[in-house]
C-alpha positions in Angstrom: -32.6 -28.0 39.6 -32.0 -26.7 36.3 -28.6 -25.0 35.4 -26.9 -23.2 32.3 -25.0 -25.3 29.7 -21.3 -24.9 29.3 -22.5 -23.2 26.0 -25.0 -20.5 28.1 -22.2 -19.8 30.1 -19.9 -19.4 27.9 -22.0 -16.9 26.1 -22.6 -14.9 29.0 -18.6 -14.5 29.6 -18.7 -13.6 26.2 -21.0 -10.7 26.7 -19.5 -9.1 29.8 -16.3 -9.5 28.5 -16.7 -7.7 25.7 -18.6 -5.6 27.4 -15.3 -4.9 30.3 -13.1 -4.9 27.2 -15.3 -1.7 25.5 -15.1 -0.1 28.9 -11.5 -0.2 29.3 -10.7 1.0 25.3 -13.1 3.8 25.9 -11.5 5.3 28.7 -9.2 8.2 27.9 -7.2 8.0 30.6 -6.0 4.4 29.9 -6.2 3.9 33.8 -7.0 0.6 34.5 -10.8 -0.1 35.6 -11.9 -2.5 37.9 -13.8 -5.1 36.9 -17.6 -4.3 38.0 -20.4 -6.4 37.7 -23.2 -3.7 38.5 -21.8 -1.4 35.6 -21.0 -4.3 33.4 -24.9 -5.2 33.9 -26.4 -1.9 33.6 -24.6 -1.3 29.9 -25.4 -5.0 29.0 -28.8 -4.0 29.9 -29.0 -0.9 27.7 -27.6 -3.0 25.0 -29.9 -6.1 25.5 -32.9 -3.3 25.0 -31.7 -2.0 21.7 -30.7 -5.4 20.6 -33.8 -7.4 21.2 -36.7 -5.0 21.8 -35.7 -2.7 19.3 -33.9 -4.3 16.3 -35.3 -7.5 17.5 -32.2 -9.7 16.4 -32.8 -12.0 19.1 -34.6 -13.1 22.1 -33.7 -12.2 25.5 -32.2 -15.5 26.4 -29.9 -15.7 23.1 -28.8 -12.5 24.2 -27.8 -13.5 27.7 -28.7 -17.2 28.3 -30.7 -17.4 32.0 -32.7 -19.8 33.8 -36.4 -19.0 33.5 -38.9 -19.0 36.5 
């Protein structure tokens, strides 16, 4: 069974967290936000689109290391 490196994950903590921490500063209330994968994933998607289909900086697995089929 294949897995991520420590690296690959790393990364992908990276993303959402950066990700959770835009989230939070963007809020105007300054109310605290819960920490939601689904809308975490639905921006990074929206982001992973303009950053590798679009400006194509990277590939989709730079972006957000996964395991392939």
């Amino acid at each position: 069974m294949k897995a991520l490196t420590n690296s690959q994950i790393s990364r992908q903590d990276y993303v959402d967290g950066v990700i959770f921490q835009s989230i939070q500063s963007l809020n105007p209330t300054k109310q605290p936000i819960k920490w939601d994968i689904e809308m975490i994933a639905d921006i990074r998607d929206t982001i992973e689109d303009w950053v590798v289909a679009k400006m194509k900086c990277c590939t989709e697995k730079e972006f957000y290391p996964y395991i392939g089929e």
